[in-house]
C-alpha positions, -999 to 999 in steps of 0.1 A, spaced: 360 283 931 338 291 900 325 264 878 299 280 855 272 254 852 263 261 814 300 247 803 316 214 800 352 211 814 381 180 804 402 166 827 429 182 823 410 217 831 398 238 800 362 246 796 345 253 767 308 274 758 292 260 730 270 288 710 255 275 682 279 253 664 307 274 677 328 269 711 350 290 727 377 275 751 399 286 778 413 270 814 392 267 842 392 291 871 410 261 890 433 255 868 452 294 864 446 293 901 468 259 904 492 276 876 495 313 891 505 343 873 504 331 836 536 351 818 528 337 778 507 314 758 522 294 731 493 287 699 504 285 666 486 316 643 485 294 617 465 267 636 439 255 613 425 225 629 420 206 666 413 170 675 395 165 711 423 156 737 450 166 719 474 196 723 470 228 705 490 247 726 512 258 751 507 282 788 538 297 809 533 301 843 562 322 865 568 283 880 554 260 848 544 249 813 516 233 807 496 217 772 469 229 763 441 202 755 411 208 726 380 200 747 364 187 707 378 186 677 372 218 648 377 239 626 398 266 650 379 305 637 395 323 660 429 327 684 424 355 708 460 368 696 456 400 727 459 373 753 501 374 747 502 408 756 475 406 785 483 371 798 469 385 828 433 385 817 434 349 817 437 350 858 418 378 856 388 367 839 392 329 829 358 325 816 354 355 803 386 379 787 407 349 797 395 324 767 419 312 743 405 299 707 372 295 690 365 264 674 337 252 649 325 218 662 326 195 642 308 165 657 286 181 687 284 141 701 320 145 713 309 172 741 291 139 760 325 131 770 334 163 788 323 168 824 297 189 835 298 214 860 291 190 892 310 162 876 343 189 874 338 205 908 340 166 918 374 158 899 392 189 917 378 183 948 395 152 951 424 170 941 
């Protein structure tokens, strides 16, 4: 499983990369291996803001729907809009093609309460 030490993960599986003041999100490797071929995700284009730990949108698996959780709360920049017609990319290359939105962090203090890479591998090892 590949849990990229220079991210921090939620719960409930996405990971972001924080450049700067801006962080791009996606799910984890473990989670669109849990979900399977993904078929859609559901964001609204005119998304303008996030709050950490709430839902911003939607991802269809051939089985399942599940939320999608803002790891901080932003300004969203970005929605990588290709990622409806490759869904694929996002089993393909979670971390990388895969991500989902960009987001402007607005208070960097809220990225304490994310896990790190050991304290994620830990939560889906118990799994």
């Amino acid at each position: 499983m590949n849990i990229p030490e220079d991210l921090r993960y939620t719960k409930e599986h996405e990971w972001i990369r924080v450049e700067g003041n801006v962080g791009t999100v996606g799910i984890t490797d473990y989670a669109q291996s849990e979900l399977g071929d993904i078929v859609y995700v559901d964001i609204d284009p005119a998304l303008e803001s996030v709050k950490q730990g709430e839902a911003f949108g939607t991802i269809e698996a051939v089985k399942t729907v599940a939320d999608l959780y803002a790891p901080v709360s932003g300004k969203v920049l970005e929605i990588h809009e290709d990622i409806n017609d490759e869904p694929e990319k996002i089993n393909q290359d979670p971390y990388g093609e895969g991500w989902l939105i960009k987001i402007e962090v607005s208070d960097p203090g809220e990225l304490e309460n994310l896990l790190t890479a050991e304290q994620y591998a830990a939560l889906i090892s118990e799994a």
